[in-house]
C-alpha positions as CSV (number, residue, x, y, z in Angstrom):
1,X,86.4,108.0,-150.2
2,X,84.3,111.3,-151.0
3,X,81.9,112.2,-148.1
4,X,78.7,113.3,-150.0
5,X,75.7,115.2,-147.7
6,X,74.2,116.7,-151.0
7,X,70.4,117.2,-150.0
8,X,71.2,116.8,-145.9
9,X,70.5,120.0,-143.7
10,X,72.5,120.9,-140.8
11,X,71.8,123.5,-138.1
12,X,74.9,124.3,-136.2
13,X,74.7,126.3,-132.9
14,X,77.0,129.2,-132.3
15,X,78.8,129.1,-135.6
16,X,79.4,132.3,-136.6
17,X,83.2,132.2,-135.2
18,X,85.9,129.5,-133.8
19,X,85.2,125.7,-134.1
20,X,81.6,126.4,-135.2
21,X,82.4,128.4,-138.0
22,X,84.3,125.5,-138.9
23,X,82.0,122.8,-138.9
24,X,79.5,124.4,-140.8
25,X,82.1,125.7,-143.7
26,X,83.1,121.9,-143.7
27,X,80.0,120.6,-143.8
28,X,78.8,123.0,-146.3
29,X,81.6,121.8,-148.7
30,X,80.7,118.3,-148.0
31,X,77.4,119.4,-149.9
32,X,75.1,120.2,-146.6
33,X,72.6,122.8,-147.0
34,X,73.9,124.6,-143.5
35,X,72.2,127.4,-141.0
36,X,74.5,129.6,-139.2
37,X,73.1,129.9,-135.9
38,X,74.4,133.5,-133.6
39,X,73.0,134.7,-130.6
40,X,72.1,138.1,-131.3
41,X,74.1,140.9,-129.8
42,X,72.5,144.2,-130.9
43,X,73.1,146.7,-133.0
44,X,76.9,147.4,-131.6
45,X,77.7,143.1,-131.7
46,X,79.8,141.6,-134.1
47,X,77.9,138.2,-134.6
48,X,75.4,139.0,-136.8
49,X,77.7,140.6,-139.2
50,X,80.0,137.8,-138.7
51,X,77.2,135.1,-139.3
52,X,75.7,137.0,-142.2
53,X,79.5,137.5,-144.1
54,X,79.6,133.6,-143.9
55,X,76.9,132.8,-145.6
56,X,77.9,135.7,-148.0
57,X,80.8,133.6,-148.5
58,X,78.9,130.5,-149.1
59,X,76.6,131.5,-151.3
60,X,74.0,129.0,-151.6
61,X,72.7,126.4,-149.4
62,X,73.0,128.6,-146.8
63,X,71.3,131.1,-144.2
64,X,71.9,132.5,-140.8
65,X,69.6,132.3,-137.8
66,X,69.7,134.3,-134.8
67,X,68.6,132.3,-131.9
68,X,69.7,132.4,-128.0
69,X,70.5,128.6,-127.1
70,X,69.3,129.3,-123.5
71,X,65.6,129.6,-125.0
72,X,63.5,126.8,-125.9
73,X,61.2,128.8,-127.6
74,X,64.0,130.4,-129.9
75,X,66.0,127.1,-130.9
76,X,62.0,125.7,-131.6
77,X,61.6,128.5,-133.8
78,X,65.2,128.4,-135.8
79,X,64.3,124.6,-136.6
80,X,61.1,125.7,-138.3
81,X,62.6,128.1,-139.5
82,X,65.4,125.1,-141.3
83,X,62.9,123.3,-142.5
84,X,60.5,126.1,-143.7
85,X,64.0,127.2,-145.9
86,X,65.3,123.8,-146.5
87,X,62.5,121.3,-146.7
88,X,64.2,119.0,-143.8
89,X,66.8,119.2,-141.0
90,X,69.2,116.5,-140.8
91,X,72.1,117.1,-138.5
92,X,72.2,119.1,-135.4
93,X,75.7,120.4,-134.0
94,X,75.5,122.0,-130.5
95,X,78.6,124.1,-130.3
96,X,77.6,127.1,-128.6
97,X,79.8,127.8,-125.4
98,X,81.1,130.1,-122.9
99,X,84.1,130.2,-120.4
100,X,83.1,131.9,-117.1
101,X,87.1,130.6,-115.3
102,X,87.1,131.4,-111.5
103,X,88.0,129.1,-109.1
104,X,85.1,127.4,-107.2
105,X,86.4,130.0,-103.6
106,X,85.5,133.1,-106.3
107,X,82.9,131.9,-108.6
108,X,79.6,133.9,-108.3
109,X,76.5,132.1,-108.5
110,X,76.0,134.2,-112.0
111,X,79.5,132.9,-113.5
112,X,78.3,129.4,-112.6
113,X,75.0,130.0,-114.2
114,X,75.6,131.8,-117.3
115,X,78.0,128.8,-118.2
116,X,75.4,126.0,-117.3
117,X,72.8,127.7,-119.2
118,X,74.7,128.0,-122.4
119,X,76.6,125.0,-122.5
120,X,74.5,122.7,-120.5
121,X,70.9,123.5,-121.2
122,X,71.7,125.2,-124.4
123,X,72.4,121.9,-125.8
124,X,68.8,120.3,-123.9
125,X,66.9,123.1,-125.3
126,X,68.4,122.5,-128.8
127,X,68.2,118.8,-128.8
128,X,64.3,119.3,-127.4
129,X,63.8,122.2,-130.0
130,X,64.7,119.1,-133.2
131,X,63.8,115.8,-131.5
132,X,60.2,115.6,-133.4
133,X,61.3,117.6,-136.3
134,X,65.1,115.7,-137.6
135,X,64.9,113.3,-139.9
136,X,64.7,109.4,-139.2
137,X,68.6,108.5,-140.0
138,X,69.6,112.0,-138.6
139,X,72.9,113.1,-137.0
140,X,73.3,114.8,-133.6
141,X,76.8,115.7,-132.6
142,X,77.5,118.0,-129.4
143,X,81.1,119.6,-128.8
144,X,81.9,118.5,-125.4
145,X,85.4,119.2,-124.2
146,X,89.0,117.6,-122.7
147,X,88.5,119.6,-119.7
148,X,85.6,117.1,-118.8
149,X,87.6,114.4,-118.2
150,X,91.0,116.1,-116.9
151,X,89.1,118.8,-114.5
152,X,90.8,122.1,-115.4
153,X,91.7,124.4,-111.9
154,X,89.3,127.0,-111.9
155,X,86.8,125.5,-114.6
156,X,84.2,123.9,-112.0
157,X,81.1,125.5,-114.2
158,X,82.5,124.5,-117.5
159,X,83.9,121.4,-116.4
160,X,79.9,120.3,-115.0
161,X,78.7,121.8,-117.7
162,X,80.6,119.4,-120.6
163,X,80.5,116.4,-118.4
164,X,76.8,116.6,-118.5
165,X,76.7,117.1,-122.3
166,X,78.4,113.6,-122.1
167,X,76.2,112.0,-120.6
168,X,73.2,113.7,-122.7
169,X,74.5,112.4,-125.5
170,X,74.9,108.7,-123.9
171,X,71.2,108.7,-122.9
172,X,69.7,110.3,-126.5
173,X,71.3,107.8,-128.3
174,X,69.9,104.8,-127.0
175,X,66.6,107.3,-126.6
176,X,66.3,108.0,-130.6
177,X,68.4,104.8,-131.7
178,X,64.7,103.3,-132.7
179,X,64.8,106.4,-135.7
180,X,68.4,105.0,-136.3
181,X,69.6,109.0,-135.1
182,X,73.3,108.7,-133.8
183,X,74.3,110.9,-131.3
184,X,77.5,111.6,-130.2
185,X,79.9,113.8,-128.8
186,X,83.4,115.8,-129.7
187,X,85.8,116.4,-127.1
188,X,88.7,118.7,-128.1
189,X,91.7,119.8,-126.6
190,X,93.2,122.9,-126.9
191,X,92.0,124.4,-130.0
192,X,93.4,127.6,-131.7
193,X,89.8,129.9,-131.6
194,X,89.4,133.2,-129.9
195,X,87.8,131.3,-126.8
196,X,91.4,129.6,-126.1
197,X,93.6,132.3,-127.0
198,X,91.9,134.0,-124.1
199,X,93.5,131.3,-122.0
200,X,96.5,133.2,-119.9
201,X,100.0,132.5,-121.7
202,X,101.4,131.0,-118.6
203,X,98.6,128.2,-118.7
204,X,98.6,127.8,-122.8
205,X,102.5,126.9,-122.2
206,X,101.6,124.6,-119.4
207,X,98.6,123.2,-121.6
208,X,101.0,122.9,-124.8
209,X,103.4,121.2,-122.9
210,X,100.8,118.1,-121.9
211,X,99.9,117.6,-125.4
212,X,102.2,114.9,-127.0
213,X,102.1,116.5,-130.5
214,X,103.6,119.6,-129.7
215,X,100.9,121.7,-130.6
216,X,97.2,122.6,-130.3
217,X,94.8,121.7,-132.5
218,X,92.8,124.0,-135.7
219,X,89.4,124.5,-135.9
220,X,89.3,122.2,-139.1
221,X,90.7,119.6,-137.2
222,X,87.3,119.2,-134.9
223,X,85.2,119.6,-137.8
224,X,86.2,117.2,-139.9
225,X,85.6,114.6,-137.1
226,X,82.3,116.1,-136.9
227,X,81.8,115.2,-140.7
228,X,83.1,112.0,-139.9
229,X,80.3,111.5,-137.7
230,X,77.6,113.0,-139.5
231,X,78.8,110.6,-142.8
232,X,77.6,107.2,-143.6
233,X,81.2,106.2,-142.5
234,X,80.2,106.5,-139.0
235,X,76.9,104.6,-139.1
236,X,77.3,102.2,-136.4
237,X,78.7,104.9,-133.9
238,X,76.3,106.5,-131.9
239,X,76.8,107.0,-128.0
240,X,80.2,108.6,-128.3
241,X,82.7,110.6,-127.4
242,X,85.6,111.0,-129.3
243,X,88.5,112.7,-128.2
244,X,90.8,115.2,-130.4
245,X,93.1,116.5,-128.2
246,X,96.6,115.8,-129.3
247,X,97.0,112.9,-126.9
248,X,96.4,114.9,-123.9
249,X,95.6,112.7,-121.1
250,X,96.0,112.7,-117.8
């Protein structure tokens, strides 16, 4: 069975690398009209050539959008912005993250910050930002993570942070279920991106050898779940989180 979002619009946070970059290709292919969302680095950063040579590679149906998550104001403006360019947005997909790993004895009140404001209230500030503006029938999918539900050592900020993207997305589904928007959430494992090759080697062997498969996952791995979930195939799920992690449990 084809998935078809010919004529849907979907704005994905931080995808102009790793898992995001992903979704939005996928989603793109699926038909979606797609926004690459960066946080703008400057003139010396690499995202905004990296978001503008993806939608060079997409050609149509695509644009790039530099907005910071953290501000309200700035994801309000990049879903104008969708709709001004697209005519409607459809599907939001909060991906932006950061890893800030200390152990809770080291963590600086910054570390634990910067990683609450980008993964926590990144994704409040982007589901405020659309919550008048997507479409009755619209998709909301967050990326949460494994480490929410296993507690990774030295991951207290990250670990608080996904947990409470969890339970955002429990609350905004029964919050917009009256537009018949589905909200749910993506937990992965250890996925192969830049963010978890930065994991220490001694820790990836430890983490590859708790994941019954025998391997981590791919970027295209989460984003075709996220397709899943923003198809008609997954119209009765809303409230969710599934887990892609290999069979990692614990």
């Amino acid at each position: 069975m084809n998935i078809d979002l010919s004529g849907k619009t979907a704005l994905v946070t931080g995808s102009s690398q790793g898992i995001g970059e992903s979704i939005a290709r996928t989603l793109h292919a699926a038909g979606s009209n797609v926004v690459i969302n960066f946080f703008d680095d400057g003139e010396e950063g690499h995202n905004r050539a990296r978001a503008e040579g993806i939608v060079a590679s997409l050609g149509s149906r695509s644009i790039a959008i530099a907005a910071d998550v953290r501000s309200l104001s700035e994801m309000d403006r990049a879903a104008e912005l969708t709709i001004e360019r697209f005519g409607s947005l459809d599907t939001l997909v909060n991906n932006a993250g950061i890893l800030r790993d200390r152990t809770l004895k080291k963590m600086s009140e910054s570390e634990w910050q910067a990683v609450i404001d980008t993964n926590l209230t990144g994704v409040f500030n982007s589901c405020k930002a659309v919550v008048e503006k997507i479409s009755t029938g619209g998709r909301i999918v967050s990326v949460a993570s494994l480490a929410a539900a296993t507690g990774f050592f030295g991951q207290a900020n990250y670990v608080a942070a996904k947990s409470g993207v969890i339970g955002i997305t429990k609350v905004l589904s029964k919050e917009l279920a009256s537009k018949q928007i589905l909200v749910n959430a993506v937990a992965p494992g250890v996925i192969h991106t830049q963010m978890g090759e930065s994991i220490p080697e001694e820790t990836r062997q430890w983490m590859l050898s708790q994941v019954p498969l025998g391997r981590f996952g791919q970027p295209e791995e989460i984003a075709q779940v996220v397709l899943f979930l923003c198809s008609d195939l997954a119209s009765y799920v809303t409230g969710q989180t599934l887990h892609v992690n290999g069979g990692w449990w614990s």
